[in-house]
C-alpha positions as CSV (number, residue, x, y, z in Angstrom):
1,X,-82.7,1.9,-26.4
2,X,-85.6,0.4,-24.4
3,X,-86.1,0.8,-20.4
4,X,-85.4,-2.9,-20.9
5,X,-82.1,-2.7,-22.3
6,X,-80.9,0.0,-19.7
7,X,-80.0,-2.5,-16.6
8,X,-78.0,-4.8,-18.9
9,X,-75.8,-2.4,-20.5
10,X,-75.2,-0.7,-16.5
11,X,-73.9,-4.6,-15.7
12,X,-71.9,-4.5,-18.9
13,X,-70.3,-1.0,-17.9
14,X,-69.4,-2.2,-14.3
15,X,-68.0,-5.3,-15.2
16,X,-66.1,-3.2,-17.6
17,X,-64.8,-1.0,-15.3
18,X,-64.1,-3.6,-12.6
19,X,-62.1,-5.0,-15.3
20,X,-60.2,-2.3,-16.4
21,X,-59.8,-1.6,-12.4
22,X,-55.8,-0.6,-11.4
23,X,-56.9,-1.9,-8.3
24,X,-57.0,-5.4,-7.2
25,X,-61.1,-6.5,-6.9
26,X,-61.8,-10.2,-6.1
27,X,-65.3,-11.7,-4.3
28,X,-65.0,-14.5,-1.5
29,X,-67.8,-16.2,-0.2
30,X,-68.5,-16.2,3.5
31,X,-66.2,-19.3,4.5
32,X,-63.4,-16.2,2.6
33,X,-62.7,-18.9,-0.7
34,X,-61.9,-16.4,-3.9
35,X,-64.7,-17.0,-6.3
36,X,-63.7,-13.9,-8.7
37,X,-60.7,-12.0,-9.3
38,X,-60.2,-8.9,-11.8
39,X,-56.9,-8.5,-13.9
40,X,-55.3,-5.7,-11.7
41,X,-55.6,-9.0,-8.6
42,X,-53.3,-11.0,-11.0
43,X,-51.0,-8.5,-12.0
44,X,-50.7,-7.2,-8.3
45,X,-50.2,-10.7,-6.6
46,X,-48.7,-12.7,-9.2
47,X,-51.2,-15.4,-8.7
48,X,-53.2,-16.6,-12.0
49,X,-57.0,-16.2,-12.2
50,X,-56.9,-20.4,-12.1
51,X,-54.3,-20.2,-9.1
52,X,-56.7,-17.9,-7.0
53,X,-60.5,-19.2,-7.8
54,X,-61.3,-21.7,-4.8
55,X,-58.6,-20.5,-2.7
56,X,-58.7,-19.3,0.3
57,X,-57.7,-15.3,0.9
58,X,-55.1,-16.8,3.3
59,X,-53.0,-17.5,0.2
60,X,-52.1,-13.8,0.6
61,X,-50.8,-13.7,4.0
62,X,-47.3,-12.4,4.6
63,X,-47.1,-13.8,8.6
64,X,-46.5,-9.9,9.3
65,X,-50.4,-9.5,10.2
66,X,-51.3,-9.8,14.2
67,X,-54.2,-12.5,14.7
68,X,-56.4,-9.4,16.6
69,X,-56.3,-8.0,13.1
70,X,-57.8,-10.8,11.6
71,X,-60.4,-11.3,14.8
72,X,-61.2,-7.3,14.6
73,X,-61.7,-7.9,10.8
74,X,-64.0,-10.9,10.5
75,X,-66.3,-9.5,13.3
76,X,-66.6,-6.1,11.5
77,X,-67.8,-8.0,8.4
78,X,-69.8,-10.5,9.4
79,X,-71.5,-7.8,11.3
80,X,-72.5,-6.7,7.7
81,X,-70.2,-3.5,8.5
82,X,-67.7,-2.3,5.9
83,X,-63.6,-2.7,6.6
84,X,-60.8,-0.9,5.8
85,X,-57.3,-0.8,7.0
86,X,-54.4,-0.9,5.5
87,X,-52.4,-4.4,5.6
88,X,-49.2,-6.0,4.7
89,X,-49.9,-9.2,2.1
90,X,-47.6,-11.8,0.2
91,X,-46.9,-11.9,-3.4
92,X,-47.3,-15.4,-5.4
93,X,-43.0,-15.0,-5.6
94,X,-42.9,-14.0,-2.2
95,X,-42.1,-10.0,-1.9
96,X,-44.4,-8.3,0.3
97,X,-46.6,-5.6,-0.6
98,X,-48.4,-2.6,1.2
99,X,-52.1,-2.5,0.2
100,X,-55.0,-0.3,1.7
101,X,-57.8,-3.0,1.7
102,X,-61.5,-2.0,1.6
103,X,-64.0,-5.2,2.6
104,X,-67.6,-5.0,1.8
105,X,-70.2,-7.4,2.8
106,X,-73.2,-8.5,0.1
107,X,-76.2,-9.4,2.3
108,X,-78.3,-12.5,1.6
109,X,-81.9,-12.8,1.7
110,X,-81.3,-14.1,5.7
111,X,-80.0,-11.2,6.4
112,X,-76.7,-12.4,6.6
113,X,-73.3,-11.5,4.9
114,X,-72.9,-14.8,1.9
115,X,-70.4,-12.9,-0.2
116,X,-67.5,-10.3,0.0
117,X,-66.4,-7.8,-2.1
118,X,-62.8,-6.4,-1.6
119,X,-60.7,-3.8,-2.8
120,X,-57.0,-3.8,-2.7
121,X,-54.9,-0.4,-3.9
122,X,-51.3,-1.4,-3.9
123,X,-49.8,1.4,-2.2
124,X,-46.0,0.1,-1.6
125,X,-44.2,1.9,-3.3
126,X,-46.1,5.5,-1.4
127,X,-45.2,3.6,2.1
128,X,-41.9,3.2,1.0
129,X,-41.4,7.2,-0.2
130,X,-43.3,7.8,2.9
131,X,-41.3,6.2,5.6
132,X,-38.3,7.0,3.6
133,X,-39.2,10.8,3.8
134,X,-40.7,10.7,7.6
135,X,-36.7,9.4,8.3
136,X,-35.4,12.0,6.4
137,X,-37.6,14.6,8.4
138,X,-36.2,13.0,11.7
139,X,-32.6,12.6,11.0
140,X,-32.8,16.0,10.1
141,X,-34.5,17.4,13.1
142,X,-32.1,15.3,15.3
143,X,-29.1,16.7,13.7
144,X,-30.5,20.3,13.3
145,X,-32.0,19.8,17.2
146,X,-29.5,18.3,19.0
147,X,-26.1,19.2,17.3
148,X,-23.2,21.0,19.0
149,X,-22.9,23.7,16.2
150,X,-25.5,26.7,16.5
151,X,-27.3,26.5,13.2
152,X,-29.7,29.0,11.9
153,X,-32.5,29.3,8.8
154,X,-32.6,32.2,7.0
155,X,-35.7,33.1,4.1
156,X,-34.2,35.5,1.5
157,X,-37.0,38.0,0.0
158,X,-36.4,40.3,-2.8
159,X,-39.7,41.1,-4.9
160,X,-38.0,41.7,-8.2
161,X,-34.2,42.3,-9.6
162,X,-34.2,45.7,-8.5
163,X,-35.8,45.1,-5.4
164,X,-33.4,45.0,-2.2
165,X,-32.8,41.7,-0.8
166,X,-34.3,41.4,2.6
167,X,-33.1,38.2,4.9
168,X,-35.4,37.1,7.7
169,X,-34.7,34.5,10.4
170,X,-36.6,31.3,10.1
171,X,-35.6,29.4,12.6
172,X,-32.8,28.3,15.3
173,X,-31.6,25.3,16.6
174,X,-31.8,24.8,20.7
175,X,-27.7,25.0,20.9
176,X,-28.2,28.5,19.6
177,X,-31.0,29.4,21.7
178,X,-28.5,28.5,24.2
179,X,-25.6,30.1,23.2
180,X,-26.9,33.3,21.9
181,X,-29.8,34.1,24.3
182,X,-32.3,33.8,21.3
183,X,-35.1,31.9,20.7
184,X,-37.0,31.0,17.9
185,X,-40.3,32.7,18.6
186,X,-38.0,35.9,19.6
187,X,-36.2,36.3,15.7
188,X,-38.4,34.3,13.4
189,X,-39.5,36.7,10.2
190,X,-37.8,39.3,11.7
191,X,-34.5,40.9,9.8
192,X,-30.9,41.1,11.3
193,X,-31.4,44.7,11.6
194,X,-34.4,44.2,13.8
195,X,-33.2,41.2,16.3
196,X,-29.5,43.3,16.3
197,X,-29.9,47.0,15.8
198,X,-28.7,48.8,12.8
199,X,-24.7,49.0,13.4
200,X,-24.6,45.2,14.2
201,X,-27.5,44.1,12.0
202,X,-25.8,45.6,9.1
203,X,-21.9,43.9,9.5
204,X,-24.4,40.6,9.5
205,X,-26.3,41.7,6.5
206,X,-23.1,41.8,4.5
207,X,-21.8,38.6,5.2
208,X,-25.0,36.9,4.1
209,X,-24.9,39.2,1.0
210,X,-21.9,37.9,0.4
211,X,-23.4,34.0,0.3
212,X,-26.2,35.2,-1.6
213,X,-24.0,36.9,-4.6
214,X,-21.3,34.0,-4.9
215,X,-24.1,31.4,-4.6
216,X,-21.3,29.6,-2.8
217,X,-20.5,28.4,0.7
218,X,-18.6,31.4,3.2
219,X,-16.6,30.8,5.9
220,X,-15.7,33.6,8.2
221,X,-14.8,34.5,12.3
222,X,-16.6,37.1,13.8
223,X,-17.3,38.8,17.0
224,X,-20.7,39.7,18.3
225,X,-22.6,40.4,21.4
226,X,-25.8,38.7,22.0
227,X,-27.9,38.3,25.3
228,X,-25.9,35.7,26.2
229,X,-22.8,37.0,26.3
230,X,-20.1,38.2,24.1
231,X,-19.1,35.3,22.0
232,X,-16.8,34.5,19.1
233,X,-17.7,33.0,16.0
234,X,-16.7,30.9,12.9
235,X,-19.3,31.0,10.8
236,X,-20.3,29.0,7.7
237,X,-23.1,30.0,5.6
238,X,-24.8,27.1,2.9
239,X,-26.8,28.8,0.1
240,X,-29.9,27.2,-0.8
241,X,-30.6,27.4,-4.7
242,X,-34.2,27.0,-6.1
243,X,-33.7,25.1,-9.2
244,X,-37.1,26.5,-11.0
245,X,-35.7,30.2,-10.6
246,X,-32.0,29.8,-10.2
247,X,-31.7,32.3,-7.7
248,X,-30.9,31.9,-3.8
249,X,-33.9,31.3,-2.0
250,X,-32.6,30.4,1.6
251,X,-29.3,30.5,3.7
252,X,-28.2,27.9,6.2
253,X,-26.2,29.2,8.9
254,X,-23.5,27.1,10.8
255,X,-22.1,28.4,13.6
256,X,-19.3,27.6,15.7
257,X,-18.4,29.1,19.3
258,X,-14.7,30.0,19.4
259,X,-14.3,31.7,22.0
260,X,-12.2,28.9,24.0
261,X,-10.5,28.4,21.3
262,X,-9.5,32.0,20.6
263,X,-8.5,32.2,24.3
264,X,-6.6,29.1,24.6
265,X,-4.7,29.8,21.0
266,X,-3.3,33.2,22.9
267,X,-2.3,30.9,26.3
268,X,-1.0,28.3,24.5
269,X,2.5,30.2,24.0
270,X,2.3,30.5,27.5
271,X,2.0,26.9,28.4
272,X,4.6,26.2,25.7
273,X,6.8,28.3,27.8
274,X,6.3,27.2,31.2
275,X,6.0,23.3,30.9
276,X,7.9,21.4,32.4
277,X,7.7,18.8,29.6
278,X,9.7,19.0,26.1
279,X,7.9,20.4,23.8
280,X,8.7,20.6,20.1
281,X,7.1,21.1,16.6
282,X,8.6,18.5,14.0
283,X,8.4,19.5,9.9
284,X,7.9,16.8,7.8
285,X,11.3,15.9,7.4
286,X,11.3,14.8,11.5
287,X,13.5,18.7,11.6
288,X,13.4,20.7,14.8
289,X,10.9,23.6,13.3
290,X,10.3,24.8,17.0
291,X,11.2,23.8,20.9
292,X,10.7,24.9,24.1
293,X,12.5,26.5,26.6
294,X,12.3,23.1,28.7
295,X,15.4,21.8,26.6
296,X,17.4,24.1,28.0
297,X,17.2,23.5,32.1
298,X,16.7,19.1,31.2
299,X,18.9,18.5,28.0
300,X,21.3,21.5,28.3
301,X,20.1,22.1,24.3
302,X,19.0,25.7,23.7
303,X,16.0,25.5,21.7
304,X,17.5,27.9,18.6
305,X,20.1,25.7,18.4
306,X,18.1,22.6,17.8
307,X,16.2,24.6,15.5
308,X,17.1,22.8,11.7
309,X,18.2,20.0,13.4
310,X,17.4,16.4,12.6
311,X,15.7,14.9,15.4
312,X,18.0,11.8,14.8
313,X,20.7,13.8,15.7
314,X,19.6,13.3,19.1
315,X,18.4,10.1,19.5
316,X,20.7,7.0,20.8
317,X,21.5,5.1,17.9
318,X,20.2,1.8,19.7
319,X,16.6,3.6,19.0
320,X,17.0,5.5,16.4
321,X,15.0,2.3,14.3
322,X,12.2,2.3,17.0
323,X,12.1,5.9,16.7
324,X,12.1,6.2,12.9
325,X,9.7,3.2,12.7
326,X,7.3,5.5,15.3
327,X,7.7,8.6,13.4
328,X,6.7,7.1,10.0
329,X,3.5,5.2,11.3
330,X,1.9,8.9,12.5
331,X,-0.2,10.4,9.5
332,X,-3.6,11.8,8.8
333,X,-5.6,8.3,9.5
334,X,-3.1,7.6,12.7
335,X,-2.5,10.7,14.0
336,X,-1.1,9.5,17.3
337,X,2.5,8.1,17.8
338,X,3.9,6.8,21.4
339,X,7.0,5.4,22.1
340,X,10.4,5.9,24.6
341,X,13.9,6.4,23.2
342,X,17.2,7.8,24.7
343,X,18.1,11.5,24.2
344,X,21.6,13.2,23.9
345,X,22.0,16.2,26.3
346,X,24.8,18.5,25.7
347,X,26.8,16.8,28.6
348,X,27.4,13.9,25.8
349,X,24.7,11.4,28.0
350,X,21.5,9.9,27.5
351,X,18.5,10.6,29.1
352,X,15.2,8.0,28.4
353,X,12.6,10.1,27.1
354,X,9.0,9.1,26.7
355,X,7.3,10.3,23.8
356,X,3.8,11.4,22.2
357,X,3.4,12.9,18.7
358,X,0.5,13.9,16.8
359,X,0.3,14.8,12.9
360,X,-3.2,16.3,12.7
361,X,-2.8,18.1,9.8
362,X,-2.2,17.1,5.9
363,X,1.1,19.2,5.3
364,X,2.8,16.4,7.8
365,X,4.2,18.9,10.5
366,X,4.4,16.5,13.7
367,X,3.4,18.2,17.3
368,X,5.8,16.4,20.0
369,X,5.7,16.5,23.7
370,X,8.6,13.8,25.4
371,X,8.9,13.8,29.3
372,X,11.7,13.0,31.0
373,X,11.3,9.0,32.7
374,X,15.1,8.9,33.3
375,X,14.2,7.9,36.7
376,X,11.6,6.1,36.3
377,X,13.7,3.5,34.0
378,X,15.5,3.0,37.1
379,X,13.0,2.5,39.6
380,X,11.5,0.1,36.8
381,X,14.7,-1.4,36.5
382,X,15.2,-2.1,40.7
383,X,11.2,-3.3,40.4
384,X,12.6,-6.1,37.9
385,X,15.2,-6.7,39.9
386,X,13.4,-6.9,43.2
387,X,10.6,-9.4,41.6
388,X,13.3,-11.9,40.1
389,X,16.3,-11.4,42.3
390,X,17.1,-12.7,45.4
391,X,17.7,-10.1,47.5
392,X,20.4,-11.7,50.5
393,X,22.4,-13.6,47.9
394,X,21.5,-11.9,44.6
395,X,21.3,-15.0,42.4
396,X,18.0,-15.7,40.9
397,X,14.6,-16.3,43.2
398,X,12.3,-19.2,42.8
399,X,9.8,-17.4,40.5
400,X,12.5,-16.5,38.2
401,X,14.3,-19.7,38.9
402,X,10.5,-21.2,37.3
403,X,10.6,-19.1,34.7
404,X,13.8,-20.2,33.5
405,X,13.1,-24.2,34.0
406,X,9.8,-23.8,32.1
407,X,11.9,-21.7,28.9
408,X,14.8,-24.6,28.9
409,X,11.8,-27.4,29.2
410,X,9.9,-25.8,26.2
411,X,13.4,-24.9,23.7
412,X,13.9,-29.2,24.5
413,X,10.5,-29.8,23.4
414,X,10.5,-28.0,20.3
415,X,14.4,-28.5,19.4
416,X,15.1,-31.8,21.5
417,X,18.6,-32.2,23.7
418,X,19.7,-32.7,27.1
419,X,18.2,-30.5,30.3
420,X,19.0,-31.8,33.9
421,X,18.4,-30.2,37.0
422,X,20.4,-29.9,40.2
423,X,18.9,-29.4,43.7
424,X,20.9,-29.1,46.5
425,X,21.2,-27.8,49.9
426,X,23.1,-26.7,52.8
427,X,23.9,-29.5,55.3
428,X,23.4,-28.8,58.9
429,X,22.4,-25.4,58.5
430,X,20.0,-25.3,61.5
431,X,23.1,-26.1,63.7
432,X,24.8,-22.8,62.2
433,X,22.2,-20.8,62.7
434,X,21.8,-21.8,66.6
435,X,25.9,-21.9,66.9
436,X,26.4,-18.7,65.4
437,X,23.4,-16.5,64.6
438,X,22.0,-15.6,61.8
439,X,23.9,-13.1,60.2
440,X,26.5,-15.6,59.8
441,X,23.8,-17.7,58.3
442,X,23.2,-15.5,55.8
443,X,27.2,-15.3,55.0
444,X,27.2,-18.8,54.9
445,X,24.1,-18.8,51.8
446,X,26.2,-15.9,50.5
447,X,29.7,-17.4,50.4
448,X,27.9,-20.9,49.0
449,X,25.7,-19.1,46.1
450,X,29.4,-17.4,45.4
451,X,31.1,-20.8,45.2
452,X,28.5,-22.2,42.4
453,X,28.5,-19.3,40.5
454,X,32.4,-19.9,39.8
455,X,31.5,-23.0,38.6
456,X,28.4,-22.1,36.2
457,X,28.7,-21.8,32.4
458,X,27.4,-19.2,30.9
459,X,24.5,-20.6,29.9
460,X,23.7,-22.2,33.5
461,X,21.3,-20.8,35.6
462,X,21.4,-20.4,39.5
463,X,18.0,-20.2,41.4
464,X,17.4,-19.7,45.5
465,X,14.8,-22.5,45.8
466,X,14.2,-21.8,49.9
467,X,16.0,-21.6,52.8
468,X,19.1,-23.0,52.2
469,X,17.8,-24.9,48.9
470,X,19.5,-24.2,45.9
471,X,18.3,-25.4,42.1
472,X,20.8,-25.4,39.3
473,X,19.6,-25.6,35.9
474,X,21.9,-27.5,33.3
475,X,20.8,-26.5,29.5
476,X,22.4,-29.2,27.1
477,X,23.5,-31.4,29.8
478,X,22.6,-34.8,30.6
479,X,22.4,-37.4,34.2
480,X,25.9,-38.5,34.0
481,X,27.4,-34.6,33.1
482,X,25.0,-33.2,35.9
483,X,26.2,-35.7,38.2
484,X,30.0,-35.0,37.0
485,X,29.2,-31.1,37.9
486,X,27.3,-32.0,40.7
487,X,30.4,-33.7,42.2
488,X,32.6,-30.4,41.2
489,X,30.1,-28.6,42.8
490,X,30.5,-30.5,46.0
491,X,34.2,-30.2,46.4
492,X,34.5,-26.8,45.7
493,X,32.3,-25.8,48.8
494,X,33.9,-29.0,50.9
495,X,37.3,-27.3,50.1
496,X,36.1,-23.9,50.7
497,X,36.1,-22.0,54.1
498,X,33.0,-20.3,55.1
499,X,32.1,-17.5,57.3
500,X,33.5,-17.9,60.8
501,X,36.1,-20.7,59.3
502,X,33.3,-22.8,59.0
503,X,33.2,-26.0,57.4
504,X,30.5,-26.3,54.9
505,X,29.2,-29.0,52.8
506,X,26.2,-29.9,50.6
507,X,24.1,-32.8,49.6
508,X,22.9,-32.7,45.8
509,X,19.8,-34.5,43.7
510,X,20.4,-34.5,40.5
511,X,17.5,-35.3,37.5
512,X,17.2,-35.7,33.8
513,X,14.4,-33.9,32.0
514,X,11.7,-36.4,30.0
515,X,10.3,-34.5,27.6
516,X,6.8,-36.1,28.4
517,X,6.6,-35.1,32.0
518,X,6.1,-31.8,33.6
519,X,8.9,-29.8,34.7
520,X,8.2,-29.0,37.7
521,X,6.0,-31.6,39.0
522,X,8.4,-34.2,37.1
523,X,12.0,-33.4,36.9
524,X,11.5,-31.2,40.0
525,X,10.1,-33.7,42.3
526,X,12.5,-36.4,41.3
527,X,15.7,-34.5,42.0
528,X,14.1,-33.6,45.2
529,X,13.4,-37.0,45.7
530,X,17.2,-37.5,45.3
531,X,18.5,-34.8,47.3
532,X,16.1,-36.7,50.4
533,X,18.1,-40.0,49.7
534,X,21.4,-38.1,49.8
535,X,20.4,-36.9,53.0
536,X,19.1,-39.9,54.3
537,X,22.9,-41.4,53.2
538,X,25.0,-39.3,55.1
539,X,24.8,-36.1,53.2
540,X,27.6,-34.1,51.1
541,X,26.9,-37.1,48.5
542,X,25.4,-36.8,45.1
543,X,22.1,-39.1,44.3
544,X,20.8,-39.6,40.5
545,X,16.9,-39.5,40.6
546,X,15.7,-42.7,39.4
């Protein structure tokens, strides 16, 4: 081969490897339109060879690029300077791919940049392990650094078969720093024996013997006493098998302080035996398996002789559904249960007990505490009574008299029927007031409410609107009965003798309910409306709202 010869086979070879190139090349001229691409640019971006001559790079963009990128990297080349950065581009089907990107500028005989050469390595994939692994390494140093559990790293040495094992800390996480006294810098490559003397060093050897000749996990309590105190332990140790050799190469320590727990476990008889509460532990079959002394001094049950028992036994049969249906709904995934039923004590009563039960465990023994709200359901029940009873005449008050008139409005607009509405009120009752006082006053509201009720059906209700206003609610019951009972109503209290032989009478508005209007500023206000005419007539009448 001639010197002649020797330039054009070096073009042949380059073009060959450009070519053959597992890396995307392509040329641009200086206003960046694609003039050449190599195979490895097609396969890479999906775009054809026909697709990508003429066209500008921008074809590539994925949108993810900041514009100072592109700024910083047209000034570096047009400088005539060399880029390279990595960047985030746009396949032709529109998946994105990581690429480290190498521009070279070609100078022209001006002196300027006229053509650029890049180079594209698709490196996705190697981000991907990359940031995949780098999340790894910092889940793992957030759970090893900043778990509750002391957890150590141990290497395992042993320099042949019949060589002695030798274990050697690596490592410890900052709760065990903290809870043993030790740090890192302190243990690390040192033996047991070395960080805990030869007695204490040696009961610690054999445990992690133990993991290293099952090749399995171990679980064990143990006592020890560190700078930091004397502590107690459950420990779980994690072999760590290299797969190559098949032997144990590392140990991963777990540790759990226990001391609390130890303590508590040997006070918690105590507290079983002086609460005040009810305590009790339930088998699966809801069976006394245990109770405290409590039941003794509140139910008058000693707690052997509820052991066995059925807790049904013991519960009033009006919630011994409510009870069961509690009961069955605590498990493993809802290991809390609250309810209230009524308890027998031994005098043949019932006490209201309020209960909490929890089934931690898979065997489906049930831990029960109750507490004793007998009183309670009675101040609960003279609450009620206070907030919907009127308390000088004991019939309903307004709010509940509402309640009531909205219930009967809504059972007609669903069902249909009748509803009317009576008001009425005391005539003259200023004048008894001033003649007679007040006390007698409040005989007088008394002795009227007491003449109505006679006369109400059961299904009636009997509201204290005010003052001396009363409000009658008539389920079922249309204008011309209301007004019939209206007129009953009269009499009876015209006939009747109040307080002080005092004649009393009333004056009544009486309204039927339209469905369409509102009951109270509707049926309300008309038989109020009413009740004002049959005072304006004379009063002890009866007036039919309009």
């Amino acid at each position: 081969m001639s010197l002649a010869d020797k330039p054009q086979l070096d073009l042949e070879v380059f073009l060959a490897a450009i070519e053959s190139a597992r890396h995307a090349i392509f040329v641009t001229n200086s206003e960046g339109l694609i003039e050449y691409v190599n195979p490895a640019f097609v396969r890479i971006t999906g775009y054809s060879e026909h697709e990508a001559l003429g066209a500008k790079t921008s074809l590539l963009r994925s949108g993810l690029m900041s514009v100072e990128y592109y700024q910083d990297l047209w000034r570096e080349v047009l400088a005539g300077n060399s880029w390279s950065e990595s960047i985030t581009n746009r396949r032709k089907d529109g998946e994105l791919y990581e690429a480290w990107q190498i521009i070279s500028p070609i100078m022209g005989e001006t002196g300027q940049p006229h053509k650029f050469v890049v180079i594209q390595e698709d490196v996705t994939e190697r981000v991907k392990t990359e940031r995949a692994l780098a999340e790894l390494t910092q889940e793992y140093d957030l759970v090893f650094t900043n778990t509750q559990d002391a957890i150590f790293l141990l290497s395992v040495d042993q320099e042949s078969t019949e060589a002695e094992v030798v274990f050697r800390f690596l490592r410890l996480n900052t709760t065990h720093e903290e809870l043993t006294g030790f740090t890192t810098r302190q243990v690390r490559g040192k033996t047991p024996v070395e960080v805990l003397g030869e007695e204490l060093g040696a009961v610690v050897c054999s445990n992690y013997r133990r993991c290293y000749d099952s090749r399995q996990m171990v679980i064990y309590d143990e006592v020890l006493d560190l700078p930091a105190g004397r502590r107690t332990w459950r420990t779980r140790l994690s072999p760590v098998l290299d797969a190559a050799a098949g032997r144990v190469v590392q140990i991963i320590g777990t540790a759990r302080d226990i001391t609390l727990e130890q303590q508590l476990k040997s006070e918690q008889q105590l507290f079983f035996e002086v609460s005040p509460d009810l305590f009790a532990i339930l088998t699966p079959d809801r069976r006394f398996h245990q109770a405290s002394p409590a039941w003794a001094p509140l139910m008058g049950w000693e707690p052997s002789s509820l052991i066995g028992r059925p807790l049904s036994e013991y519960v009033h049969p009006d919630d011994i559904d409510s009870t069961v249906d509690a009961l069955s709904g605590v498990n493993e995934s809802s290991p809390l249960g609250v309810f209230e039923a009524r308890l027998l004590t031994r005098k043949g009563e019932y006490r209201w007990t309020s209960w909490n039960v929890k089934c931690p465990r898979t065997d489906g023994i049930m831990y029960a505490v109750a507490r004793d709200v007998e009183e309670n359901k009675r101040l609960q029940a003279q609450l009620i009574r206070m907030s919907t009873v009127d308390q000088l005449t004991g019939v309903s008050n307004r709010g509940q008299g509402t309640i009531d008139l909205h219930r009967e409005a809504e059972r007609v607009q669903r069902h249909g029927g009748k509803l009317s509405l009576i008001m009425c009120d005391i005539d003259h009752f200023k004048q008894i007031n001033d003649n007679y006082g007040h006390a007698v006053g409040d005989e007088a509201l008394r002795h009227t409410c007491g003449v109505i009720e006679k006369q109400l059906r059961a299904t009636d209700f009997l509201a204290r609107w005010g003052g001396e206003e009363f409000v009658v609610i008539l389920p079922d019951t249309d204008a011309d009965g209301a007004v019939v009972f209206a007129e009953r109503l009269r009499e009876a209290v015209e006939t009747s003798r109040g307080p002080n032989d005092i004649a009393l009478t009333l004056s009544f508005g009486v309204a039927e309910y339209d469905p369409e209007e509102d009951p109270e500023k509707g049926l309300l206000s008309r038989a109020d409306r009413a009740l004002y005419e049959a005072k304006e007539a004379g009063r002890n009448r009866v007036c039919v709202a309009s």
